[in-house]
C-alpha positions in Angstrom: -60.6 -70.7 -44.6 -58.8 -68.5 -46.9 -59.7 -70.8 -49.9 -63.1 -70.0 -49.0 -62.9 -66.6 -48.3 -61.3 -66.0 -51.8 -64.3 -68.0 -53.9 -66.6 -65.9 -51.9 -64.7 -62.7 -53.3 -64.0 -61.2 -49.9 -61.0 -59.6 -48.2 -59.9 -60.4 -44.6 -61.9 -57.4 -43.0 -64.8 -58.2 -45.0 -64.8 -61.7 -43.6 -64.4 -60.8 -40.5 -67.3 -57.9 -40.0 -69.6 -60.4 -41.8 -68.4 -62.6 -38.9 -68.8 -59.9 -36.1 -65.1 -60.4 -35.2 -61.9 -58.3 -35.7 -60.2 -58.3 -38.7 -56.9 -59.2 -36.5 -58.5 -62.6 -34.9 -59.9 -63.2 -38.3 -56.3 -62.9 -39.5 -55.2 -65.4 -36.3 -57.9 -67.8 -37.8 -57.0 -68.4 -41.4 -53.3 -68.8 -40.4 -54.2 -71.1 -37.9 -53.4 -69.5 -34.7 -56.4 -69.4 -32.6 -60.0 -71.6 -33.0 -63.0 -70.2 -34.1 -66.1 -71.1 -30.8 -69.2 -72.5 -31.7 -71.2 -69.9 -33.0 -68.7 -67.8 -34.7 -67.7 -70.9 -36.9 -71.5 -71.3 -37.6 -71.3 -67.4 -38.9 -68.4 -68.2 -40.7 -69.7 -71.2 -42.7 -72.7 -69.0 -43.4 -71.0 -65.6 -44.6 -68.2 -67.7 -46.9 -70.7 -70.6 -47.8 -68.6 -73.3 -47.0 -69.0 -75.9 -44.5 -67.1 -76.5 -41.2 -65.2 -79.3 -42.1 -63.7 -77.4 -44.8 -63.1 -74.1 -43.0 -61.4 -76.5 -40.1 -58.8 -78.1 -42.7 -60.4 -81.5 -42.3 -62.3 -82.1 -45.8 -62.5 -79.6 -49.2 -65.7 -78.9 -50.6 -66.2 -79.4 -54.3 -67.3 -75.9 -56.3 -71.1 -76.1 -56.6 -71.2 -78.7 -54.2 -74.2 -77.9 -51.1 -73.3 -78.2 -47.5 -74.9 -80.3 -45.1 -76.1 -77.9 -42.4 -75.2 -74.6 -44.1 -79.2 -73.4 -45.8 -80.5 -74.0 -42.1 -79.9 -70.7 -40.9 -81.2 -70.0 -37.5 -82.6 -66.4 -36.8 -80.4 -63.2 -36.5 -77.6 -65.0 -38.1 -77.6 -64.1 -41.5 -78.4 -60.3 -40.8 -75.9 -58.2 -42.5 -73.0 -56.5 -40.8 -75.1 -53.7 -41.3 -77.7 -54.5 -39.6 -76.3 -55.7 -36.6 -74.6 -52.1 -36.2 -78.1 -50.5 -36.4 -79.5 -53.1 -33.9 -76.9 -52.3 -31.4 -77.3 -48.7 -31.8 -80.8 -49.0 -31.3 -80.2 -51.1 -28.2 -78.4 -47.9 -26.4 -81.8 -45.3 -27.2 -83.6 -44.4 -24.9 -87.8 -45.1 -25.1 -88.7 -41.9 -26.0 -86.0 -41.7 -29.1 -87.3 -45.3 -29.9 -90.6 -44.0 -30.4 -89.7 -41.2 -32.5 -87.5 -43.4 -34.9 -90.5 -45.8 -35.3 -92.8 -43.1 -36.6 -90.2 -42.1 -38.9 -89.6 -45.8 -40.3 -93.6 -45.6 -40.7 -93.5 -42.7 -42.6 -91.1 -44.0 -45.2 -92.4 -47.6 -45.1 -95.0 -48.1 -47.9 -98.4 -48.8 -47.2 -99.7 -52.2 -47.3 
């Protein structure tokens, strides 16, 4: 994992909210200490571009090299950290606030 993270340029905490985990179990990962589930090793092949074999310690991945498995991205998972914060802010509004903010986003969204 950390051989991974570095060719993708990132630092632990960037890693990890790309991941939508805590920079701490992120930490626990790489060093070995605790297993990634399902779904957050799927996030974490996608965000450092390497495949799970790899990130597990089972097989290294050549430079260059595609992975198997890893340009099938299935919806919402490749959203940015960024994103998903908005999304879960928006999830606490209230309809009326909802409403609003979509008239807004029309206003600055270019006709088409």
């Amino acid at each position: 994992m950390k051989q991974a993270r570095k060719r993708a340029g990132m630092t632990q905490a960037e890693a990890a909210e790309g991941i939508g985990i805590a920079s701490e179990v992120y930490g626990r990962m790489e060093r070995g200490g605790v297993l990634p589930s399902v779904p957050t090793l799927l996030r974490m092949c996608l965000i450092l571009g390497s495949g799970p074999d790899e990130l597990m310690g089972f097989a290294e991945v050549e430079l260059g090299k595609s992975v198997p498995g890893v340009n099938t991205v299935p919806p919402g998972l490749m959203d940015t950290p960024e994103k998903r914060r908005l999304l879960r802010r928006l999830a606490r509004l209230d309809s009326l606030r909802i409403k609003a903010l979509a008239r807004l986003v029309a206003l600055l969204l270019p006709v088409r």
